[in-house]
C-alpha positions in Angstrom: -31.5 -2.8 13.0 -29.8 -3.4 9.6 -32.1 -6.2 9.1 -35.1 -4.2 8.7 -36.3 -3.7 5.3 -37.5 -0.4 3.9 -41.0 -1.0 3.8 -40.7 -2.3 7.6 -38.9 1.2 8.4 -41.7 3.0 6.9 -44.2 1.3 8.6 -42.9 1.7 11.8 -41.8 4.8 11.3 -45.6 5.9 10.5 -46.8 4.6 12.9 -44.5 5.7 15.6 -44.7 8.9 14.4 -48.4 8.7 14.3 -48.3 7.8 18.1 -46.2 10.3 18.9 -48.5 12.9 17.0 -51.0 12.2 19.8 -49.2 12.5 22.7 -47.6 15.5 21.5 -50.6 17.2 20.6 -49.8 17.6 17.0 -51.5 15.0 15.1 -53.7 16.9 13.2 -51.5 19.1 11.2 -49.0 15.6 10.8 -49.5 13.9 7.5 -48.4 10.8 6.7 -45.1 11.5 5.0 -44.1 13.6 8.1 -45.0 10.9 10.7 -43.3 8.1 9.0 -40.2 10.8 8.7 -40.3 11.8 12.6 -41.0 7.6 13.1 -37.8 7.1 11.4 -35.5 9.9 13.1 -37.2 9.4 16.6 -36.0 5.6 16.0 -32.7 6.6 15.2 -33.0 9.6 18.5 -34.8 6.5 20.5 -31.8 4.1 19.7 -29.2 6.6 21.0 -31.4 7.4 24.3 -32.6 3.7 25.4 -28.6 2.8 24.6 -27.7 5.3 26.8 -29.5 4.4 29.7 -28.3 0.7 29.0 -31.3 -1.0 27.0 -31.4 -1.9 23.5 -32.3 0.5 20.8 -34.9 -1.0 17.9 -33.4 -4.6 17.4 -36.1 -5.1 14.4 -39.9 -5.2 13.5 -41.2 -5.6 16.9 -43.0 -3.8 20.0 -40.1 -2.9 21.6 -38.7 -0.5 18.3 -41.8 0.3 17.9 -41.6 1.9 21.3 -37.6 3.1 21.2 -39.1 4.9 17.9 -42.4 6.4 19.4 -40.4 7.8 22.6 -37.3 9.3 20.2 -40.1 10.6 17.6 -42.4 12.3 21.0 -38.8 13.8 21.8 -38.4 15.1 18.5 -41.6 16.4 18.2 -42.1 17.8 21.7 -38.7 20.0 20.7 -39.7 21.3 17.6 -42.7 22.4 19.1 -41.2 24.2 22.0 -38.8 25.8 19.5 -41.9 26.8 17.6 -43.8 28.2 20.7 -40.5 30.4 21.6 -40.2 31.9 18.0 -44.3 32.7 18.1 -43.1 34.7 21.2 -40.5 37.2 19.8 
């Protein structure tokens, strides 16, 4: 993880965030600073969850980070939008 350089954490932190823009139905009102920052924080969210259940968190600039980061970023986002969908209801 502490390998990685910056430029390697923004790129897979866009485009996990990108991916998990799709799936959580949110894509289109992401930009790209806001996927690369949910990329980068679902990594980090990722790490903690795939360690907890015994696998490895992002070990570098591969396809399994790249997956830790899009799972931890579709957690992220698929939180913030059921926190926005309660507040729309009060």
């Amino acid at each position: 993880m502490g390998n990685m350089s910056i430029i390697a954490w923004i790129v897979l932190g866009g485009v996990a965030g990108w991916i998990a823009s799709i799936f959580a139905g949110v894509g289109k009102k992401m930009g790209c600073l806001l996927n690369i920052f949910a990329g980068i924080a679902g990594a980090i969210v990722g790490g903690a969850l795939f360690r907890y259940f015994g696998r490895s968190g992002v070990t570098g600039f591969d396809w399994w980070s790249l997956l830790v980061a899009s799972v931890g970023a579709l957690v992220i986002l698929l939180a913030l939008k059921l926190i926005g969908l309660l507040l729309k209801r009060d």
